[in-house]
N, C-alpha and C positions, 0 to 999 in steps of 0.2 A: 469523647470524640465519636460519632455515630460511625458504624463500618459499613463502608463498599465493598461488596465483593465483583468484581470483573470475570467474568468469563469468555476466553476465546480458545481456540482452537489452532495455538500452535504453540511454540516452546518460549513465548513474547520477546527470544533474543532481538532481532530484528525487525519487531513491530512498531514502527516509529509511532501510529496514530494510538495503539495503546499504551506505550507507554507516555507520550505526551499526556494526555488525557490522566493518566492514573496520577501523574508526579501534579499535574494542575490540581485536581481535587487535593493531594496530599500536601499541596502549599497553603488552600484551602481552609486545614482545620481539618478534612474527614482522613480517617483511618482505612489504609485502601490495599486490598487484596487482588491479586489480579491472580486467578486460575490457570493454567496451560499445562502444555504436556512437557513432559521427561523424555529428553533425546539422551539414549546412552553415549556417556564418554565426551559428552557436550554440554551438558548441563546440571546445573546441582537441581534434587527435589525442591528445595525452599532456599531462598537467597533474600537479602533484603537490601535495596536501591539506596542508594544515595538521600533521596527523598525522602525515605523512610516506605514507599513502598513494600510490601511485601507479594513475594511472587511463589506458589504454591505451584509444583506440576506434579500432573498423573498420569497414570499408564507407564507405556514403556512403547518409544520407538526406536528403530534403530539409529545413529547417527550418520546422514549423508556419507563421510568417507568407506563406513563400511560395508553398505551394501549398492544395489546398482540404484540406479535413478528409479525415482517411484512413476506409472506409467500417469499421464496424464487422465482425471476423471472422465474424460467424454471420449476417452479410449477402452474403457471401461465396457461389461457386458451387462446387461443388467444383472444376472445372475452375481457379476465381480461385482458389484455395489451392495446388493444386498448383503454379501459375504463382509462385504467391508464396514455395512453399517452394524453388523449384529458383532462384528469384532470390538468394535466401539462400544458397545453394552455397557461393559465393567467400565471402562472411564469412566462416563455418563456417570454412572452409579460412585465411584467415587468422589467424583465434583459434588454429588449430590450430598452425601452423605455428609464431606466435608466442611459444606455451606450450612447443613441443619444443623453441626456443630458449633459453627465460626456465630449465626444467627447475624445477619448482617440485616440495616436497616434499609439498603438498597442493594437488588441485584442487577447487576448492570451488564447485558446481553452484545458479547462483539459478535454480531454477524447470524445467522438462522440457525449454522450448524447447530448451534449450540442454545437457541430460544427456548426450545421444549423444556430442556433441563431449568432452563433459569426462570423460568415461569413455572413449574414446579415448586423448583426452592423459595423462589419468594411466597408462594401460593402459604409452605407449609413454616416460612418462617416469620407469615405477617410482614412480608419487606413488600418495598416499590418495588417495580418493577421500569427499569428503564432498557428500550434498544438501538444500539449503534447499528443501524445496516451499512454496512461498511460499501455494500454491493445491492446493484438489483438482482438477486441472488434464484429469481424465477425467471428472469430472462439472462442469462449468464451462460459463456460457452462451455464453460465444463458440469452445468447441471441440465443441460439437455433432455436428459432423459427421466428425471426427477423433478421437471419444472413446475408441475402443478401438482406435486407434493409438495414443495416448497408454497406456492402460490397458499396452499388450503392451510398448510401450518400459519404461515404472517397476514393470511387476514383473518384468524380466530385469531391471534394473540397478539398484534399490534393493536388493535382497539382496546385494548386492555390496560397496558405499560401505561404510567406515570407520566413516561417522559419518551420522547422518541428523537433520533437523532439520523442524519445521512452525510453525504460528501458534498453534492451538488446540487444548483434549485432545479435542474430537472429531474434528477432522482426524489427530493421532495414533494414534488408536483405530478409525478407518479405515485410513489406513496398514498400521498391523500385521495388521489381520485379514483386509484385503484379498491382501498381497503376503507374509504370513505371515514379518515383519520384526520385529526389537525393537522397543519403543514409541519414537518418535524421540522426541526434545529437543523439549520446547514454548517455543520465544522469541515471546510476541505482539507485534502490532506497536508496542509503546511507544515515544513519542517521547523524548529526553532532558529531563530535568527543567529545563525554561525559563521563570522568570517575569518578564512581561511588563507594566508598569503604567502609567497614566497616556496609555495611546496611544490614539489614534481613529481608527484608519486606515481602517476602511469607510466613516465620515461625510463623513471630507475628504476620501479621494479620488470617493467618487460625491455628494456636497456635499449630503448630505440635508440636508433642513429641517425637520421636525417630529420631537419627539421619541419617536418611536414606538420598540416595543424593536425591535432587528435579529434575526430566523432564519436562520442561515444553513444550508449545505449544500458543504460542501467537500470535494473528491475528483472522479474520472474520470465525466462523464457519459454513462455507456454505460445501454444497454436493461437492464431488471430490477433497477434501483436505486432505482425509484417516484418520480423526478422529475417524471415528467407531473403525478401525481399531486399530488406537491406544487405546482408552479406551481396547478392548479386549487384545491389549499386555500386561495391565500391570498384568493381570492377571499372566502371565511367569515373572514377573520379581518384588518378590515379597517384596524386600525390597528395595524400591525405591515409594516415593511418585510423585504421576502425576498431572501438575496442569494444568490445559485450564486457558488462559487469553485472556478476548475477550466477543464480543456476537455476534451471527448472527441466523440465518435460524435453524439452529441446536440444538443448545444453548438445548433447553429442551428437545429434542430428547438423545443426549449424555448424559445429567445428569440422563437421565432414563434408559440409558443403563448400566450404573457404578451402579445402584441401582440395576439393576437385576442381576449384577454380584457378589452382595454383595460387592461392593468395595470403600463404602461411606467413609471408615476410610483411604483409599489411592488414592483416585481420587477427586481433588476439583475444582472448579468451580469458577473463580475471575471474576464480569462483567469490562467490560470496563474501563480500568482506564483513567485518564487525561495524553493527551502526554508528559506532561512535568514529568508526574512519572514514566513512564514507564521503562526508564533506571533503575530504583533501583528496582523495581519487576524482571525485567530479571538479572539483574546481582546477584541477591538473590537465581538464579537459581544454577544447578551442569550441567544440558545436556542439550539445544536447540533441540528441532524436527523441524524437516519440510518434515511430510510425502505424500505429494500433489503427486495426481495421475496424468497419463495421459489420462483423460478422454475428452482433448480438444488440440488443436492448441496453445489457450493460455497458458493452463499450461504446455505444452509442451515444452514453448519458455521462461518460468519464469527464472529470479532469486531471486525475492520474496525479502519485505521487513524485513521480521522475521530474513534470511540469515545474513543481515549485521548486523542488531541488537543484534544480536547472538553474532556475531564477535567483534563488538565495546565491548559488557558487558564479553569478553574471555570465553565467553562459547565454550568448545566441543560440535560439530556438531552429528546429524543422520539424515540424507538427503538421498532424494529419487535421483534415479541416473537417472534423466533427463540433457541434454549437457547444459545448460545455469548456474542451479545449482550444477553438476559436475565439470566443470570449474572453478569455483570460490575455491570449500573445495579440490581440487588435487593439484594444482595451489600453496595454501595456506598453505597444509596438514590441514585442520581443524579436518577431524573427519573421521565418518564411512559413507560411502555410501551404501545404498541399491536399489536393484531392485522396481521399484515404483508398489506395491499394494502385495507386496510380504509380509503378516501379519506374518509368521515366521521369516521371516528375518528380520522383524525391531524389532520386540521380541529380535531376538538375537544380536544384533548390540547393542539397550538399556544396555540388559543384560552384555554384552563387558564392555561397560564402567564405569556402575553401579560398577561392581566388582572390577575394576582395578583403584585403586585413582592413579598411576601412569603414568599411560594411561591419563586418564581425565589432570592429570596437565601437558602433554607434549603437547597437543590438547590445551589445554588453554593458554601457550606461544606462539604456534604459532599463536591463535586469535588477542593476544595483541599486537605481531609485526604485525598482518594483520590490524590491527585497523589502525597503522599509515599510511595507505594508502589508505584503502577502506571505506573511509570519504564522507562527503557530500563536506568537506570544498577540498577535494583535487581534486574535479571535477567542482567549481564551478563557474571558471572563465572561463569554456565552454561553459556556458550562455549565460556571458557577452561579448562573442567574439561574439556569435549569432545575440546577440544582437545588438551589431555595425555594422553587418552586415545589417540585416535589417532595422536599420534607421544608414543610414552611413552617412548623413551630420548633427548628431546631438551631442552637446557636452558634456559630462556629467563629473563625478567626478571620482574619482580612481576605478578603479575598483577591486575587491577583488583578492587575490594571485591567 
């Protein structure tokens, strides 16, 4: 069985696109490692998936409950970046060390953080080299001030990879014109096809009482995703409860905002759930947001994991009317689009379908037939053509539909 080894940059609990990806190649036939980090008191060093996966972490960070929120990167000085990049060192140097060991036949790169290294590793263990840029990682709002560090690392080292991979064809069609590469592989973030019935998990666990629909907003809450934004809509939109699911950079900034709006009895606050529950929290929902500004390139070029998530669990859409995400809920009919940072108009967009349950379940059929196609599983044997590609004299087992 030829091994992958996967490197990303975080503890892969909740990385739905890495481990989709890792457990596809390992239904595949390849033997698949996937690198990350050691969150104390949250994760074991090495564990082994369902799949047969195997998941390796290094370093040592603290676990979320025990210490404070970590500040967001583009809150950062430069002088705290560098501090923080040189703390990373010994990782780096572990992953490294542990790959020259493992000798794997593909080094497979989630995202820039971590490029250097895996182009490295492959360099010194004769492997491919493939990259997942998860993001446009030089126009992105928390690399602000490292953006054309980032820029000069991926265009010396994308021309190089085996194999190159992104989210969406604008993010592709940047790639290549930027770093003058073949069009990568477009895998968006599709979650696997999971249906979910009969559950209420937002109600019972924060034990609403009135039957108003639920809004939710699930994902990282970092700056330029227009959460302010939304806590002050629901103010317009008063029967209707709002729930954040997630933690990030934000996290206590927003629950402090909903307190000075008086609005602790219809704004609630869920931390992080584990990925495999996440389906029943969203589909518990009535409306999906995703109101991300364009405060960068990146989000500019999104389609964003929440999107499909939305779609899989038939939620109705309120989305900001950027082309990546446009595309997808027109395309679809999911829902309402609005101008992105436009806080009256996602008020009244909310407000649209709050009032109208007819509305909501005409947008909710269309999710459920969008579900049967904008899957993880209906993309995911574009992988494994990749993948033959880059080792083409090697022979493995079926590969997934």
């Amino acid at each position: 069985m030829p091994r992958v080894a996967m490197i990303v940059w975080n503890d892969v609990r909740n990385d739905a696109r890495v481990k989709n990806e890792a457990n596809t190649l390992a239904s595949a036939g390849y033997k698949v490692y996937v690198h990350g980090l050691f969150t104390t008191g949250l994760t074991p060093r090495e564990e082994r998936l369902s799949s047969g996966v195997i998941v390796v972490r290094h370093g040592h960070q603290q676990g979320a409950m025990l210490v404070k929120p970590k500040k967001h990167t583009a809150k950062r000085s430069r002088f705290q970046l560098l501090l923080l990049m040189a703390s990373r060192i010994f990782t780096h140097v572990a992953v490294l060390l542990s790959l020259l060991k493992l000798r794997p036949a593909v080094v497979h790169a989630h995202d820039v953080n971590v490029l250097p290294t895996a182009w490295l590793a492959a360099r010194l263990c004769g492997a491919k080299l493939v990259y997942d840029a998860h993001e446009i990682s030089s126009g992105r709002e928390g690399y602000r001030k490292i953006g054309r560090l980032v820029a000069w690392i991926e265009k010396r080292i994308m021309p190089k990879a085996a194999g190159t991979i992104t989210t969406t064809d604008a993010r592709a069609k940047f790639f290549a014109r930027a770093y003058k590469i073949p069009r990568p592989l477009v895998l968006q973030n599709r979650p696997r096809l999971a249906i979910v019935q009969g559950d209420d998990r937002i109600r019972e666990t924060l034990g609403l009482s009135e039957p108003f629909p639920i809004v939710i907003y699930q994902g990282g809450q970092q700056p330029g995703r227009g959460l302010e934004r939304l806590v002050k809509c629901s103010v317009d939109v008063p029967n209707a409860y709002f729930v954040f699911v997630g933690g990030g950079s934000l996290h206590e900034e927003l629950k402090q905002l909903a307190v000075s709006l008086g609005l602790e009895n219809r704004v609630f606050f869920i931390p992080t759930v584990p990925l495999d529950d996440l389906p029943k929290y969203t589909s518990s929902a009535d409306i999906g947001v995703q109101p991300i500004e364009n405060t960068c390139l990146n989000h500019f070029t999104t389609d964003s994991n929440k999107l499909f998530e939305y779609v899989i669990a038939g939620l109705p859409v309120v989305a900001s009317q950027l082309p990546e995400i446009g595309k997808v809920v027109r395309e679809h009919d999911l829902g309402l689009l609005v101008p992105e940072s436009d806080t009256q108009a996602l008020a009244s967009a909310i407000r649209k379908l709050v009032d109208a349950p007819e509305l909501r379940q005409h947008y909710r059929a269309n999710a459920l037939k969008a579900a049967e196609t904008l899957n993880w599983e209906a993309q995911e044997c574009e992988l494994v053509a990749l993948y033959a590609r880059v080792l083409p004299n090697v022979q493995i087992g079926v590969s997934p539909r």
